[in-house]
Structures are given as structure tokens and as C-alpha cells.
ZAMARGU-4260 file (C-alpha; in steps of 0.2 Angstrom, whole numbers, plus 5000, padded with zeros to 4 digits):
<rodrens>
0) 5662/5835/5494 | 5671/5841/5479 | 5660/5850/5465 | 5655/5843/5449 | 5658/5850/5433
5) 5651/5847/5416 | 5659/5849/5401 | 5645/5859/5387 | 5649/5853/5368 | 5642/5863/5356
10) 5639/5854/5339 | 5633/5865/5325 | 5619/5853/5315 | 5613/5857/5296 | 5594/5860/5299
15) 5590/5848/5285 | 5604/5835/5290 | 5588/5823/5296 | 5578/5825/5280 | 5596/5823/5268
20) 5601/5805/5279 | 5582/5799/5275 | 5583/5803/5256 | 5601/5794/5255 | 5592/5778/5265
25) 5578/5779/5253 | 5588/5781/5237 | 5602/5766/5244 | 5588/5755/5246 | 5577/5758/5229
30) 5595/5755/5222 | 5598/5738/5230 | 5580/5732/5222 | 5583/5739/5206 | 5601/5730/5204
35) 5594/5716/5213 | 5578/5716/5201 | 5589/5716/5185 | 5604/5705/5191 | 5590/5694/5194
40) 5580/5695/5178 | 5596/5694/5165 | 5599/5676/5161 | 5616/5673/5157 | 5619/5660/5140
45) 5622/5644/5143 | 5629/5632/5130 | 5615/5620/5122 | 5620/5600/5122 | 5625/5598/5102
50) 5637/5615/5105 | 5645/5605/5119 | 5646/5589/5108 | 5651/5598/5095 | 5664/5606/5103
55) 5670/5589/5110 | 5672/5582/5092 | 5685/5595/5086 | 5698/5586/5084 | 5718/5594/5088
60) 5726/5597/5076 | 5732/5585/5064 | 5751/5581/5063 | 5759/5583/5046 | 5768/5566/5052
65) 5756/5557/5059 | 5745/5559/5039 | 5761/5554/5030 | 5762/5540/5042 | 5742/5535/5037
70) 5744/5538/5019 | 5759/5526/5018 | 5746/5512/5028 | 5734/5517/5015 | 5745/5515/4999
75) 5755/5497/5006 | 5736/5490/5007 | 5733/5495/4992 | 5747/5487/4985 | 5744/5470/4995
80) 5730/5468/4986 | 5736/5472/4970 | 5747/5459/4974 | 5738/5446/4979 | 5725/5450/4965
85) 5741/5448/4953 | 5746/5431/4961 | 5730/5423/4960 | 5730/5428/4942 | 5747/5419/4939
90) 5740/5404/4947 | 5724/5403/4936 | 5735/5404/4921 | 5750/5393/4927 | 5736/5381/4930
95) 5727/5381/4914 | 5744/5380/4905 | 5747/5364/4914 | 5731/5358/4912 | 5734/5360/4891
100) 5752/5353/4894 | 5745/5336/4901 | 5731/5335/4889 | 5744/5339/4874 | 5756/5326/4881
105) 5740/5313/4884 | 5736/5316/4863 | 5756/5312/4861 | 5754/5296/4871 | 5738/5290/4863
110) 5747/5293/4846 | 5762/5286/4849 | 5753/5269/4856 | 5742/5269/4839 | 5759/5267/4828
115) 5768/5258/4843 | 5774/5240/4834 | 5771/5224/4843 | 5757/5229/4853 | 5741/5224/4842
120) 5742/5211/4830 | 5743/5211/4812 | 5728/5219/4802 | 5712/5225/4809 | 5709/5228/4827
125) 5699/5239/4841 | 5706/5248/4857 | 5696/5247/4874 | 5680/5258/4872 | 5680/5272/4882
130) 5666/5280/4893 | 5667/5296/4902 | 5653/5305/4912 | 5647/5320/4908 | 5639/5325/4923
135) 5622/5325/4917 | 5611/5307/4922 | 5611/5297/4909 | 5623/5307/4898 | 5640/5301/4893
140) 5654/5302/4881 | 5660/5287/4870 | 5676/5284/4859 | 5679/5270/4850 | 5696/5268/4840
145) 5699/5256/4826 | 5717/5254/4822 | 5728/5244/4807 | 5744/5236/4810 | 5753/5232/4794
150) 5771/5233/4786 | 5766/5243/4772 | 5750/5254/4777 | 5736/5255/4762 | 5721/5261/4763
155) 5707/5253/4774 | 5691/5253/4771 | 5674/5245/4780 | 5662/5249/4791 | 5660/5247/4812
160) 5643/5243/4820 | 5642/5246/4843 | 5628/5240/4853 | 5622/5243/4873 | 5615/5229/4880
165) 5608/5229/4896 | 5590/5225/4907 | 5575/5236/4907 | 5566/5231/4923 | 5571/5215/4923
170) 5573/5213/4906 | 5585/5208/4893 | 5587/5224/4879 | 5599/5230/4867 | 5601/5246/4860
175) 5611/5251/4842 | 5623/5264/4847 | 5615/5275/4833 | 5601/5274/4841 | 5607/5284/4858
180) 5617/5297/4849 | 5615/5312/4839 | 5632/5308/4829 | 5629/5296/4820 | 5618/5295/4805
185) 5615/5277/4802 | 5617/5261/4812 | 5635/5259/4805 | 5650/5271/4805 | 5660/5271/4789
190) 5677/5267/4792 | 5691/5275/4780 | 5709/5276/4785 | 5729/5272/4783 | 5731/5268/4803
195) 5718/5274/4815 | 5701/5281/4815 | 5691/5287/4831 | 5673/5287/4831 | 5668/5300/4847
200) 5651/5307/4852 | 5640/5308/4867 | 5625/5297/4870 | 5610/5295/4882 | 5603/5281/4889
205) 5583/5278/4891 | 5574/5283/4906 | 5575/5264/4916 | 5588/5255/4906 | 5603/5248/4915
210) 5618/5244/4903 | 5629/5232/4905 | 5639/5228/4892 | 5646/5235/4873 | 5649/5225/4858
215) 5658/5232/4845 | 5661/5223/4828 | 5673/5232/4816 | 5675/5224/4796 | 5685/5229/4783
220) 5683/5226/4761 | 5699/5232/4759 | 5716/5231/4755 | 5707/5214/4762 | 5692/5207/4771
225) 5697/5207/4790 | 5684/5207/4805 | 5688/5213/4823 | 5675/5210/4836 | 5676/5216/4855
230) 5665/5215/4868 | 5668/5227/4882 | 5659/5231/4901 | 5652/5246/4905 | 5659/5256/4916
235) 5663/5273/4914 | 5675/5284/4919 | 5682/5302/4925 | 5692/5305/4910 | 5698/5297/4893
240) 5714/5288/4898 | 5732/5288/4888 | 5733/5274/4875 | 5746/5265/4872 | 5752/5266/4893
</rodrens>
């Protein structure tokens, strides 16, 4: 049986290797605490909610073209309704110029079918009377015309007298025209003119009284004595009408 031989190492060891490993443990674990202790207790910022919203609100910058594009908008808007404004205006006044064309023809047409020839007869006489609501109940306005037809015009005078007769429950009544109006001062109208005269004014009727009809007498002293006498139905309307049509 063969001998056995063993091999002797001889290692050389620091006398205070085993105290020197022990300190490095020691000191590697205090180490790991202490970072571990302070990684643990510093809190690292986080952003608050309105940051976050605030920071979601600021917008890209703007694009020089895209504000031109904005202002143009803007300023055409703008314009429109200058426009508009402006047309509406012209309207207004295109309207009310025709409005004051039609009533300047309507005083032409009344005029020219006071002097018309042929239409009335000879001497004194009275157009239709007209009544025109004023919009208020019970309030209207009245125009009476007495005309003279004549080959050689002179000087009328004379005197015209109107009453409204109607019902007041029931029964019969009649009211002077002076009597319902502020413009007139006395029962009669004075009549004084070459070719026509218009007697105009507004009246009211009586709280209850229902009219039915208007009879008009018109008389004249000179250039002779002449008597015209008319009686006419009440019924009013929107406007005074042309005469002479």
C-alpha cells in the first residue's frame, strides 16, 4: 500500500485580521441604515393639482397667421353689422319719405277735387264727412268740408251747424258737435271763404251713447243766400280718404 503524503500550506494571518473584518461588517451595516434611514425620510416634491392644471392651460404658442386670420373675422363682423345697422337706417328713412310722398300727393288729390268742374253743383255744397279713429275709445277725428262752385268766385260768407245723433240705452239723443269737441267755441262754425273751408278737430263721445248718424247744415248770407244740408252715417275710418277720386 502506497504511502500517503500531505501537502503543509503555510498562510501567514494579520493577528488583528478577525477584529478588522468585524469592524468593516459593523460599519457596512450602520451605513446601509443610515442611507436607508434618510432615502427613507426625504420626500421628494410632487406637483400640487392647480400646478398641473395650470400647466395644462398654457397654451402653444400663438401663430402670427392664425391672429391675422382672427382679426380679419373680428373686423368683417364688425363691418356686417355696421352694414346692416346702416341698411335698416335707409329703410326707416326711405319709408318715411314715402309715407310724406303719399300724404303730399293725397293733399294734391283732395285739392284738385275741390276746384274739379262739373262734380258739385252750382253754389254752396258739402263733401262726405269724414271720421277717423284715433285709437283711443270713444275718441275720433272729424273733417267737414264746405265747398263753392261758381264761374266767378266772390267771397262766401255763412255759418255751418253738425249734430250726432244716436241712442243712449235705448234711447233717442242728439248731440251739437260743439258740444263733443274742444274746437269749437260756439254751436256754429263761421264760414268765410273764396272756394273751400275745412272745419277739423277731434271729438268724444259720452260714456253709453251709441251714434248713429251726422247731420250737417251749411248757409250762406253772401254773395247770396244758399243752404246745403247733408245727412251722413257714422262710420269711421282708418284714415281721411282722397277727395275728388
Amino acid at each position: 500500500m502506497p504511502d500517503s503524503h500531505y501537502k503543509t500550506v503555510v498562510r501567514r494571518e494579520h493577528p488583528y485580521r478577525p477584529l478588522f473584518l468585524a469592524g468593516l461588517g459593523l460599519l457596512l451595516v450602520g451605513g446601509g441604515a443610515v442611507a436607508g434611514f434618510i432615502l427613507g425620510g426625504v420626500t421628494v416634491p410632487q406637483p400640487t393639482e392647480p400646478e398641473l392644471v395650470a400647466d395644462a392651460q398654457v397654451p402653444a404658442e400663438a401663430d402670427p397667421g392664425v391672429l391675422s386670420l382672427e382679426q380679419q373675422i373680428v373686423s368683417l363682423d364688425t363691418r356686417n353689422e355696421v352694414d346692416r345697422a346702416t341698411i335698416e337706417i335707409l329703410r326707416r328713412e326711405i319709408a318715411q319719405q314715402k309715407l310724406q310722398i303719399a300724404e303730399l300727393e293725397e293733399g294734391i288729390q283732395f285739392y284738385r277735387g275741390l276746384m274739379a268742374p262739373g262734380e258739385i253743383g252750382q253754389g254752396l255744397s258739402l263733401r262726405p264727412m269724414e271720421l277717423v279713429s284715433t285709437g283711443v275709445e270713444r275718441r275720433y277725428l272729424y273733417r267737414l268740408v264746405a265747398q263753392q262752385e261758381a264761374r266767378k268766385h266772390s267771397t262766401l260768407q255763412g255759418e255751418l251747424y253738425a249734430e250726432i245723433v244716436g241712442t243712449v240705452d235705448g234711447e233717442r239723443k242728439t248731440y251739437p258737435l260743439s258740444s263733443l269737441t274742444d274746437d269749437m267755441e260756439t254751436s256754429v262754425q263761421k264760414l268765410r271763404f273764396k272756394y273751400f273751408q275745412s272745419v277739423e278737430g277731434e271729438l268724444t263721445l259720452p260714456e253709453g251713447f251709441q251714434p248713429e248718424v251726422i247731420n250737417v247744415v251749411a248757409s250762406a248770407r253772401t254773395p247770396r243766400n244758399m243752404e246745403a244740408r247733408e245727412q251722413y252715417i257714422w262710420q269711421p275710418q282708418e284714415k281721411f280718404t282722397n277727395v275728388g277720386k
